[in-house]
C-alpha positions as CSV (number, residue, x, y, z in Angstrom):
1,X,-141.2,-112.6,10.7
2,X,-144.6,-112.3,8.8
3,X,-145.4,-112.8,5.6
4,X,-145.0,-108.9,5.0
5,X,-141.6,-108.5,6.5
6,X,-140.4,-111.2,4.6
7,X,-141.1,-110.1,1.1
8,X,-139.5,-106.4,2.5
9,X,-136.0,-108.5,3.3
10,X,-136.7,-109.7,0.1
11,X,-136.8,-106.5,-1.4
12,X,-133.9,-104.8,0.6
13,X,-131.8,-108.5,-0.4
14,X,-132.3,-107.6,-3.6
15,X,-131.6,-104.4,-4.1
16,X,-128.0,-105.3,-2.2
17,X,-127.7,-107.4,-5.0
18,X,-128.4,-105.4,-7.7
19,X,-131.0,-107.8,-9.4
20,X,-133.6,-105.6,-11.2
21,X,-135.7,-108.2,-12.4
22,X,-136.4,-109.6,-8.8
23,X,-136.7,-106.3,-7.7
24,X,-139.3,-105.4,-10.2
25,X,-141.2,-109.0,-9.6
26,X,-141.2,-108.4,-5.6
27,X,-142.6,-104.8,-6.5
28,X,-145.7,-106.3,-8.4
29,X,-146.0,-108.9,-5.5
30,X,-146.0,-106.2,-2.5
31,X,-149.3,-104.4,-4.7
32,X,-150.9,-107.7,-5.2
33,X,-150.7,-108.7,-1.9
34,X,-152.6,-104.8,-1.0
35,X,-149.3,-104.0,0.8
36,X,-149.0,-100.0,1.6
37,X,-146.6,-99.1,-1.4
38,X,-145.2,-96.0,0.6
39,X,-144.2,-98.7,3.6
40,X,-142.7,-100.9,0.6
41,X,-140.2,-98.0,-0.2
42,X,-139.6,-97.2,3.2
43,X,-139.5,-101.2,4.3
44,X,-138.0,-102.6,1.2
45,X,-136.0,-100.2,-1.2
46,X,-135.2,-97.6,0.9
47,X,-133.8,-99.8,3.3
48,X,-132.1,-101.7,0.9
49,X,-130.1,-98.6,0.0
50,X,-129.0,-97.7,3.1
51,X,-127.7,-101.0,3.2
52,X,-125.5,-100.1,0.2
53,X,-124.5,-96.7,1.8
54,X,-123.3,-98.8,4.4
55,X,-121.0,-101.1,2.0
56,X,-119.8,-97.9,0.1
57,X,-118.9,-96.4,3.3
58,X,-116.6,-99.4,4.5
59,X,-115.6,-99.9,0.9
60,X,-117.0,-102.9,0.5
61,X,-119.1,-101.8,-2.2
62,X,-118.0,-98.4,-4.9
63,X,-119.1,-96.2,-7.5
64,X,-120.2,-98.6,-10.0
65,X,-122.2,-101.3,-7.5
66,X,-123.8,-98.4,-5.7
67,X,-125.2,-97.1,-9.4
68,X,-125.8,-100.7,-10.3
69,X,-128.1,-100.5,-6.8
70,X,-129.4,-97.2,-8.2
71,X,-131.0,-99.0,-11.1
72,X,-132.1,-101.3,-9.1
73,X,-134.1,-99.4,-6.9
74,X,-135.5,-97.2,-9.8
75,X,-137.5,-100.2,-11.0
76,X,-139.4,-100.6,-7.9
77,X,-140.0,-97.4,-7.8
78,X,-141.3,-97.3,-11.5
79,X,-143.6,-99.8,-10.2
80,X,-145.0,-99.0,-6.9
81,X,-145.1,-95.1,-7.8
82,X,-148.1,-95.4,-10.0
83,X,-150.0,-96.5,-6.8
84,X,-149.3,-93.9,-4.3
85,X,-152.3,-91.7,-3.8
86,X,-151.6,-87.7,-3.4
87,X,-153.0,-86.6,0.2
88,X,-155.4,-83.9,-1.4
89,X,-155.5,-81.6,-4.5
90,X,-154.4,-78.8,-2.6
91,X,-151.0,-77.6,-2.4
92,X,-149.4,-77.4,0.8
93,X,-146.5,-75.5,-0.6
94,X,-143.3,-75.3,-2.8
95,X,-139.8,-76.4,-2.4
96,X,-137.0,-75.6,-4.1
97,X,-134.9,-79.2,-3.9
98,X,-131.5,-80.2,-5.3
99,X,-127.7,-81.5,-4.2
100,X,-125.4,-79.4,-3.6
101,X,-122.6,-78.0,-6.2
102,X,-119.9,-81.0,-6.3
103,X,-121.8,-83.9,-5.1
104,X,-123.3,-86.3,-7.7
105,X,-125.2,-88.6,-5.1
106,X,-129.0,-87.9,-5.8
107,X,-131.1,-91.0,-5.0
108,X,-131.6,-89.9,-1.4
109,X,-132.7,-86.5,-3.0
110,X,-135.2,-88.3,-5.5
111,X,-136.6,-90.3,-2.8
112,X,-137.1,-87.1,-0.3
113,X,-138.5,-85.7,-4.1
114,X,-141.4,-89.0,-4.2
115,X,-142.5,-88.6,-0.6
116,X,-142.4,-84.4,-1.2
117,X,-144.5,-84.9,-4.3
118,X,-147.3,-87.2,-2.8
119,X,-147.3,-85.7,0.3
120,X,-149.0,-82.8,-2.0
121,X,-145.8,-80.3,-2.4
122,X,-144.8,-79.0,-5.2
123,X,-140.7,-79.6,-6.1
124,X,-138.9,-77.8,-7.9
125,X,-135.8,-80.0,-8.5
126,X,-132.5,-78.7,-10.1
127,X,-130.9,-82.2,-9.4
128,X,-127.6,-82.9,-8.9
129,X,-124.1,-80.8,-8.4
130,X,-126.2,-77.3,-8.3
131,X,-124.4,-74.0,-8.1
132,X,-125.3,-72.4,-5.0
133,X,-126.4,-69.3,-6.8
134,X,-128.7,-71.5,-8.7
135,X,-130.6,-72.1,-5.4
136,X,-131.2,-68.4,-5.0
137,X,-132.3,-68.1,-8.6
138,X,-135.1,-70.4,-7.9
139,X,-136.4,-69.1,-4.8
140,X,-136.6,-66.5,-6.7
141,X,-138.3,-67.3,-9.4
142,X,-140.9,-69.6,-7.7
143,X,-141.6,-67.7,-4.7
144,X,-141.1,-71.1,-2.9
145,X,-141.6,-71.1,1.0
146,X,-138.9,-73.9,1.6
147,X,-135.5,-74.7,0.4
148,X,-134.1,-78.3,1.0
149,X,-130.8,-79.0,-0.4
150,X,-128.9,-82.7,0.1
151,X,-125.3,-83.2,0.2
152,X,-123.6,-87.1,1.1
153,X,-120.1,-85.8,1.6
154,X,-118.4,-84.3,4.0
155,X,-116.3,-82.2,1.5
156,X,-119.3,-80.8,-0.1
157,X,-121.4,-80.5,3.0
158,X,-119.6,-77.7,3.7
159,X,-120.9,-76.0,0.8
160,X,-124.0,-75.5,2.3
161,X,-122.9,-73.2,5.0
162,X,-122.3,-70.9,1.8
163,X,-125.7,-71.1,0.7
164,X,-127.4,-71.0,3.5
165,X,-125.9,-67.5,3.7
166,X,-126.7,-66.6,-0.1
167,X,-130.3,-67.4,0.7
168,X,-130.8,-65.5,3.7
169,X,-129.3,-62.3,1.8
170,X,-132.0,-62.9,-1.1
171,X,-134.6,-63.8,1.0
172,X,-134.8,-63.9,4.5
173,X,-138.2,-65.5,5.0
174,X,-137.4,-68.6,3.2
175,X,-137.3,-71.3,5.4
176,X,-134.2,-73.5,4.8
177,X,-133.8,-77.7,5.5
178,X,-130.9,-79.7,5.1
179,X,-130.3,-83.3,5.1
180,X,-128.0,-85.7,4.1
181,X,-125.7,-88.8,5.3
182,X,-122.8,-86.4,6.9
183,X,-124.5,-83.9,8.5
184,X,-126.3,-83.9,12.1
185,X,-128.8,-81.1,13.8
186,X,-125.5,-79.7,15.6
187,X,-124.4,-78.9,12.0
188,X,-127.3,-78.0,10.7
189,X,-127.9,-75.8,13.2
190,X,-123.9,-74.5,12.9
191,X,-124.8,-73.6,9.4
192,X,-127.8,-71.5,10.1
193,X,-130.8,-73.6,8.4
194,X,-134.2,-73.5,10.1
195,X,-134.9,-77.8,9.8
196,X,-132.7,-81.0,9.4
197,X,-134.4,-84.4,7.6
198,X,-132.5,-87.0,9.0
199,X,-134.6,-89.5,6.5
200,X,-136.8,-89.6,3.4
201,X,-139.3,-90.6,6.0
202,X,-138.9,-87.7,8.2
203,X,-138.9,-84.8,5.3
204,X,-142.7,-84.7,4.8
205,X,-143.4,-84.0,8.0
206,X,-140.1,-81.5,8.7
207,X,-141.2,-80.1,5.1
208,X,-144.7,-79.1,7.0
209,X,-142.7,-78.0,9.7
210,X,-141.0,-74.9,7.7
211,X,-143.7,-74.2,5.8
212,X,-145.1,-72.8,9.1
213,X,-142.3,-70.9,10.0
214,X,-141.8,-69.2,6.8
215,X,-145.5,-68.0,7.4
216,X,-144.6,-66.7,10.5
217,X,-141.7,-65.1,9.1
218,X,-143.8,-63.3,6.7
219,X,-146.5,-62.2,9.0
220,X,-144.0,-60.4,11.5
């Protein structure tokens, strides 16, 4: 492996392991080395917490190491956030973001929320366990072109069906993307939504993608 790749197993190792401190120091050393700080989320923390969704999922790992993890990738992010330039001053659009009501898991949602945010969006996060209603309330309110709503159970995945259908009755233009550990494009597509993000990575560019279609929408 390089030297790069390395110091990104590093990263990953040590968010596994919960160690903030090493986290934060291998943060500092990815920008002094001029490494991309986007790739070092992607490549390092990111990774790292997938890693951990895989222990919780065996039960190797529960609640309490996964937040423990949680922490632990918040302090790279602390650090390597500061140094990710916006693409542009303009803004390519808003997005109503949040987790669906009865699921607490958020740290996929406020990575999708980092990438969203330099990728030159603008987010409109209600967080955590949100009240489907609450969804339409915002769309509402902001005028926003796209709604992306996360969920990492199965039991509360199903809750989305529900507001992809609460959506469409407000506002049948908005464009609608789901993602989320559970789900697939078979049951995104079951439920009705327009765009599935399979990854952080992948919701910039599937973020772009609705945009266009709520255009379309609107322009008959």
């Amino acid at each position: 492996m390089t030297t790069k790749e390395v110091l990104y197993q590093q990263i990953r190792d040590a968010v596994v392991a919960f160690e903030e401190e090493k986290v934060g120091e291998l943060a500092r050393q990815s920008l002094d080395k001029g490494y991309d700080p986007v790739e070092t989320i992607f490549e390092g923390l990111s990774a790292g917490m997938n890693v951990v969704g895989e222990l919780f999922e065996t039960h190797v790992y529960f609640v309490p190491e996964v937040l423990m993890c949680a922490d632990a990738l918040q302090v790279g992010m602390d650090i390597l956030q500061p140094h990710i330039p916006r693409e542009g001053m303009t803004d390519k659009g808003q997005v109503v973001l949040g987790t669906v009501q009865g699921d607490v898991h958020d740290i996929g949602k406020n990575i999708v929320k980092l990438m969203l945010d330099v990728g030159g969006f603008t987010v409109h996060d209600l967080g955590k366990d949100v009240p489907l209603q609450r969804f339409v309330e915002e769309v509402k309110r902001t005028n926003a072109e796209v709604v992306a709503m996360s969920a990492l159970m199965t039991t509360t995945m199903m809750a989305m069906k529900s507001a992809v259908k609460l959506i469409r009755a407000s506002n049948p233009d908005v464009a609608i993307m789901l993602g989320g550990a559970p789900l697939t494009q078979d049951i995104v597509t079951q439920f009705g939504a327009d765009g599935y993000a399979e990854s952080a990575a992948r919701a910039v560019k599937v973020t772009k993608e609705m945009v266009q279609l709520f255009k379309k929408r609107k322009s008959g």
